[in-house]
PAZAPA-4460 file (N, C-alpha, C; in steps of 0.05 Angstrom, whole numbers, plus 32768, in hexadecimal, padded with zeros to 4 digits):
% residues 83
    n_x    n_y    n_z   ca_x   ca_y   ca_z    c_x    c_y    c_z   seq   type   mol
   801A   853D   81B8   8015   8556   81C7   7FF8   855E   81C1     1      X     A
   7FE5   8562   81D5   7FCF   856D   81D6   7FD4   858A   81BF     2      X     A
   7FBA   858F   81AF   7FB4   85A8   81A2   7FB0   85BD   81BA     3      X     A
   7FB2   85D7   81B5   7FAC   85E7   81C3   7F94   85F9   81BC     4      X     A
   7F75   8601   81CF   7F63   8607   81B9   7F62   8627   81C4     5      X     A
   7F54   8638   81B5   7F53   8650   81BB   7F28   8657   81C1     6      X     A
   7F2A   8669   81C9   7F13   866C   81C7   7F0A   8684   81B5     7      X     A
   7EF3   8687   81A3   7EE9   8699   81A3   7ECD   86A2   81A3     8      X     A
   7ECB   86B7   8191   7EAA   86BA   8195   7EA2   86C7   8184     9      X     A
   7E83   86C6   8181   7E74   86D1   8167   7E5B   86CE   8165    10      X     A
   7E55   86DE   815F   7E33   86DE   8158   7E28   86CB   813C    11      X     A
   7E14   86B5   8143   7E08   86AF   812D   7DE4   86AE   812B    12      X     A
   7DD6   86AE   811E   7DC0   86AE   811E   7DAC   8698   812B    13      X     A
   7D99   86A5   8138   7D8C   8688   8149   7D86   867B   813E    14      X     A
   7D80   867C   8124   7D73   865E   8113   7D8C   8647   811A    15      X     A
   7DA3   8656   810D   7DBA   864A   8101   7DBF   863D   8127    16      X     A
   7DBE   864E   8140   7DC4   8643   8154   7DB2   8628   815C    17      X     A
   7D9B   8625   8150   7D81   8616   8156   7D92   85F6   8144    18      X     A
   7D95   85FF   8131   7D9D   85EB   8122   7DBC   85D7   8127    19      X     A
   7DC8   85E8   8135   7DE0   85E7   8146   7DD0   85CC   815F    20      X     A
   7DC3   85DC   816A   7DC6   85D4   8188   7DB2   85B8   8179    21      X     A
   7DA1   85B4   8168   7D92   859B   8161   7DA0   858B   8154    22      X     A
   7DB7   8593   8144   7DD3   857C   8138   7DDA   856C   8151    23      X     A
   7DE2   857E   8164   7DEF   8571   8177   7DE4   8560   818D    24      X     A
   7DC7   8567   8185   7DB2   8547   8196   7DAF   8537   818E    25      X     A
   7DAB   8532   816E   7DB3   8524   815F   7DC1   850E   8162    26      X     A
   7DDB   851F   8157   7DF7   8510   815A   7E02   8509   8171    27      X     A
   7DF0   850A   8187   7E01   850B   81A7   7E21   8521   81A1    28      X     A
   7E23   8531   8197   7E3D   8533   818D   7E3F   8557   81A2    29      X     A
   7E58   8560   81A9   7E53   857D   81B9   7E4A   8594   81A1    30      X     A
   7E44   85A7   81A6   7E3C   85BB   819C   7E5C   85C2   818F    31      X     A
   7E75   85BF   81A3   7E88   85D4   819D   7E9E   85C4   8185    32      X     A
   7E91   85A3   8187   7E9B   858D   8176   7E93   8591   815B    33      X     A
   7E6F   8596   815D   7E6A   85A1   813C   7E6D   85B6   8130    34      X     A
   7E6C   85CB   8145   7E7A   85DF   813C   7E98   85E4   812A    35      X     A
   7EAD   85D9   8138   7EC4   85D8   812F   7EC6   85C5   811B    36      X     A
   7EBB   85AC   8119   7EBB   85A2   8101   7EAA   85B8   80E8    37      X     A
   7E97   85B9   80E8   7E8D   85CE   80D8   7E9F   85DD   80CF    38      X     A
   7EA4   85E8   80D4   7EBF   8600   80D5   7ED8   8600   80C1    39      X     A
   7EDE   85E3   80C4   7EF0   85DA   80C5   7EEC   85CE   80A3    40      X     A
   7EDB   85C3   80A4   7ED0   85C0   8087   7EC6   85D5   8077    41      X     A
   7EBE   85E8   8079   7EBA   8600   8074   7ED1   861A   8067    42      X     A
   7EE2   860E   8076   7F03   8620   8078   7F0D   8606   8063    43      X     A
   7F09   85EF   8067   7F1F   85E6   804E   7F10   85E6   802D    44      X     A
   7EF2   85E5   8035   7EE0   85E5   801C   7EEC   8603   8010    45      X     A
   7EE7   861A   8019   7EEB   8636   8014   7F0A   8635   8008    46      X     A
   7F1C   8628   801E   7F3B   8626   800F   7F3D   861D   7FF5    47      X     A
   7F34   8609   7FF7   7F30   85F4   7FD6   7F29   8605   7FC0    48      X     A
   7F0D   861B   7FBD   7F07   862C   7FB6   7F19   863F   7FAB    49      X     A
   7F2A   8647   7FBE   7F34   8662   7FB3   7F47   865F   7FAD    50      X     A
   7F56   8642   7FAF   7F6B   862B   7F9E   7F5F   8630   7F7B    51      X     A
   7F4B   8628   7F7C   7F39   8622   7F5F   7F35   863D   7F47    52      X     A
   7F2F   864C   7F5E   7F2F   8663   7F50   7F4C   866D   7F4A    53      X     A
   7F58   866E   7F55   7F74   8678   7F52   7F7D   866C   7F37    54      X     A
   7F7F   8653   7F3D   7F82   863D   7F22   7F75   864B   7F09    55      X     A
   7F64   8653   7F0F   7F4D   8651   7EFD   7F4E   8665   7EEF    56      X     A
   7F60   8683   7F01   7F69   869A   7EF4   7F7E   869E   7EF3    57      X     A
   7F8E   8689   7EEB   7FAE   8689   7EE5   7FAB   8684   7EC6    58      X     A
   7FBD   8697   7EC0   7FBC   8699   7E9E   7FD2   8685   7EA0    59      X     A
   7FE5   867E   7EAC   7FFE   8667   7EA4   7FF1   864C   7EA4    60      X     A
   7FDD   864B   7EB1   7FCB   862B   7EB1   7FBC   862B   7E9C    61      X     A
   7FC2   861E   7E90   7FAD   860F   7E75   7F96   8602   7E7A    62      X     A
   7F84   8614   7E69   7F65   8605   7E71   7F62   85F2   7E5A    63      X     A
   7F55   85D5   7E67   7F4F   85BD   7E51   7F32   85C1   7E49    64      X     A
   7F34   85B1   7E30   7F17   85B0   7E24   7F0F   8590   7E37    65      X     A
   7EFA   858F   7E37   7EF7   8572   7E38   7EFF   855D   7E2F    66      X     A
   7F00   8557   7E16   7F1A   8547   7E02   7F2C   8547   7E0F    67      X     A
   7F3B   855A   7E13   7F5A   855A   7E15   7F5B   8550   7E2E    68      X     A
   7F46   8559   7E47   7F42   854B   7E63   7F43   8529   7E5E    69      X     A
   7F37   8525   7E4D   7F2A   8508   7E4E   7F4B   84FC   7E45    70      X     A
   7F4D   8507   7E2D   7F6A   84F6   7E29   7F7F   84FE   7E2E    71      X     A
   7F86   8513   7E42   7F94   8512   7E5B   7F94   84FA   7E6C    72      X     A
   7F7A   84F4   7E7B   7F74   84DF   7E89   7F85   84C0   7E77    73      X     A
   7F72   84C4   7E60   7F7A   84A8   7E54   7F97   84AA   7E57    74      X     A
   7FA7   84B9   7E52   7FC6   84B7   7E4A   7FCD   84AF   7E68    75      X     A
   7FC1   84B5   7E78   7FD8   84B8   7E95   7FCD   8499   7EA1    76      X     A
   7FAF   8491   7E9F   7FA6   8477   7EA6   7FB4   8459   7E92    77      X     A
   7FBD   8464   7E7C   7FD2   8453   7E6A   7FEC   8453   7E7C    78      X     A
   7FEE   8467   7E83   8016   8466   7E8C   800D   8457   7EA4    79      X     A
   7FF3   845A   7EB3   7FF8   8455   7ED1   7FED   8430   7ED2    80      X     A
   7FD8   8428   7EBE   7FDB   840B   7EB7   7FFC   8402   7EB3    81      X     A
   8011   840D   7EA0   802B   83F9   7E9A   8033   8401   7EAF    82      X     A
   803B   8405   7EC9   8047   8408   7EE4   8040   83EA   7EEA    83      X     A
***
């Protein structure tokens, strides 16, 4: 089944529009293609983010030293070699 797209709208700055419309001569690619990719990476980069932070301010999550990181790794790269 085809996606269904919506439209919207918004003001952005002419530099940023200049730099827009010269990606897309570039890349032969549409304006509304890099756009939405942009976006799109943007919205999952920012998601990831506020994933991290969250983590990051949860007192139930244990923060590692580096040591304990490293031989974390070693312990779990041991179990996952005897598989």
């Amino acid at each position: 089944m085809a996606s269904k797209n919506t439209v919207i709208s918004g003001r952005i700055p002419a530099e940023l529009k200049a730099r827009l419309d010269e990606a897309a001569k570039l890349t032969q690619r549409s304006q509304n293609f890099l756009f939405e990719q942009a976006l799109s990476y943007y919205l999952d980069e920012l998601l990831d983010l506020q994933i991290a932070k969250d983590r990051l301010n949860d007192p139930a999550d244990k923060l590692l030293t580096l040591e304990e990181f490293s031989n974390e790794l070693s312990d779990t790269s041991e179990v996952i070699g005897k598989k």
